[in-house]
C-alpha positions as CSV (number, residue, x, y, z in Angstrom):
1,X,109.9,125.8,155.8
2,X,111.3,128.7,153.8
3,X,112.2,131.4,155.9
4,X,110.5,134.4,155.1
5,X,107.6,132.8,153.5
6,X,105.6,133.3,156.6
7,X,106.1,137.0,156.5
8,X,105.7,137.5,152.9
9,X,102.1,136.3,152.8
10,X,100.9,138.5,156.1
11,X,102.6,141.4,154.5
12,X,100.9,140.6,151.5
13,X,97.6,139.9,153.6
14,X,98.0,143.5,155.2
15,X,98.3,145.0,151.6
16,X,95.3,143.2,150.5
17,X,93.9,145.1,153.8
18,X,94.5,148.7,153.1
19,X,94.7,148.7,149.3
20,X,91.0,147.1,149.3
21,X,89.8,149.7,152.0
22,X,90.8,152.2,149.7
23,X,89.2,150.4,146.3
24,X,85.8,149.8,148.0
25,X,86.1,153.4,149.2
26,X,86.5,154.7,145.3
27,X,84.1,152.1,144.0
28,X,87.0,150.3,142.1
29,X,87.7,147.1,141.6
30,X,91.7,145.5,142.8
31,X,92.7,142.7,141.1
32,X,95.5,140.1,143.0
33,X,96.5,137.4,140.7
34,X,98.9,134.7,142.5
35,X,100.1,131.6,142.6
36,X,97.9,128.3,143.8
37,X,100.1,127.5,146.3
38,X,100.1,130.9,147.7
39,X,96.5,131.7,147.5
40,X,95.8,128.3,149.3
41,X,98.5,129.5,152.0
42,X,96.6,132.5,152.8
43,X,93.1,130.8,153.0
44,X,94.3,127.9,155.0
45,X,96.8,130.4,157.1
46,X,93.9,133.0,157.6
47,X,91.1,130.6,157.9
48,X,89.2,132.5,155.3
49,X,86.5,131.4,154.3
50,X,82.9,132.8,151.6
51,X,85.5,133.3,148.8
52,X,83.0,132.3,145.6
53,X,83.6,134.7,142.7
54,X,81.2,137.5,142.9
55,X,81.6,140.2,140.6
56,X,79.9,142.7,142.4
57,X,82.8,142.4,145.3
58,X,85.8,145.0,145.0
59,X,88.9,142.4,145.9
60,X,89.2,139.6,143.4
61,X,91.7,137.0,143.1
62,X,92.6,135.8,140.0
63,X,94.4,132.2,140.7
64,X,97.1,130.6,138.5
65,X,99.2,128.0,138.0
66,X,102.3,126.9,136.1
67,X,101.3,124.9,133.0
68,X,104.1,122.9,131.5
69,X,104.1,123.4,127.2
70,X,107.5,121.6,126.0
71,X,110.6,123.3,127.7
72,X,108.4,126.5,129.0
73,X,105.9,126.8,131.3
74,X,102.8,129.1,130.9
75,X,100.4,131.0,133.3
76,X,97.2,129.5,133.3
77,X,94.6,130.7,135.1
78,X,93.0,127.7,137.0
79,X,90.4,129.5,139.6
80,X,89.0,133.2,140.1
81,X,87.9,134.1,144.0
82,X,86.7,137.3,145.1
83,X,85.8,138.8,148.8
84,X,84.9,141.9,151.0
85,X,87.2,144.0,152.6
86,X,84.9,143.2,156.1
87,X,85.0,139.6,155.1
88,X,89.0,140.0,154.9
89,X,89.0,142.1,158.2
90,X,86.6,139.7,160.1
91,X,89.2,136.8,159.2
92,X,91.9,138.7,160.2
93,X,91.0,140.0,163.3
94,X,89.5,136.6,164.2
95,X,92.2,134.4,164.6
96,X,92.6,132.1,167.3
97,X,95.4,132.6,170.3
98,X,97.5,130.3,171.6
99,X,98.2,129.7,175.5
100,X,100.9,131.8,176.9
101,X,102.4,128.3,177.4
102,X,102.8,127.5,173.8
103,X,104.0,131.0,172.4
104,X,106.7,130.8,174.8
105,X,107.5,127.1,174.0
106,X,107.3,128.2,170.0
107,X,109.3,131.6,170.8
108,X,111.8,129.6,172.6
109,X,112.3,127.0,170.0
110,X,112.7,129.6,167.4
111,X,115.4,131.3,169.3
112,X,117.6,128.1,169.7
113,X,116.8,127.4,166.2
114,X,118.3,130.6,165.0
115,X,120.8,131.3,167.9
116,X,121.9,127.8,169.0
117,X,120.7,129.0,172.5
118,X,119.6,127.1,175.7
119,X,117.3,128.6,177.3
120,X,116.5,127.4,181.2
């Protein structure tokens, strides 16, 4: 796991949040072009699902990926996506919750992890 990755891509997600909210509000349209690998993060991370490309909705997603072309690489675009700001709220807002037990067995391994603690 990269550390930081996790919190890059809900920051991101949160700026997808409030940017779009703003977009719809002004009729506008807000463009997010990223990577394959982190668009498919987000959808699998935020369980999001009723992404086909619409043109009508305000948040699109323009997906690419890294095309090799001798000793470069080139954007190419390999997907286009597009959502609601309510279908983006409903995912977020919607996400399952763990047991008390297992945040504190996940919180707890993190800490050791990071501090080289033992916790009893």
């Amino acid at each position: 796991k990269i550390r930081g990755k996790s919190n890059t891509i809900k920051l991101s997600y949160i700026q997808m949040l409030i940017k779009g909210q703003v977009m719809e509000k002004w009729n506008k349209n807000i463009f997010w072009i990223m990577q394959k690998f982190v668009y498919d993060n987000m959808v699998n991370r935020f369980r999001l699902t009723g992404l086909d490309y619409n043109a009508n909705h305000r948040t699109q997603y323009h997906i690419y990926d890294l095309a090799r072309n001798s000793a470069v690489y080139n954007l190419e675009v390999v997907d286009k996506k597009s959502t609601t700001i309510s279908n983006l709220l409903r995912a977020f807002t919607h996400q399952p919750t763990p047991s008390i037990d297992k945040f504190v067995e996940v919180l707890e391994s993190k800490i050791k992890l990071r501090l080289g603690l033992i916790i009893e």
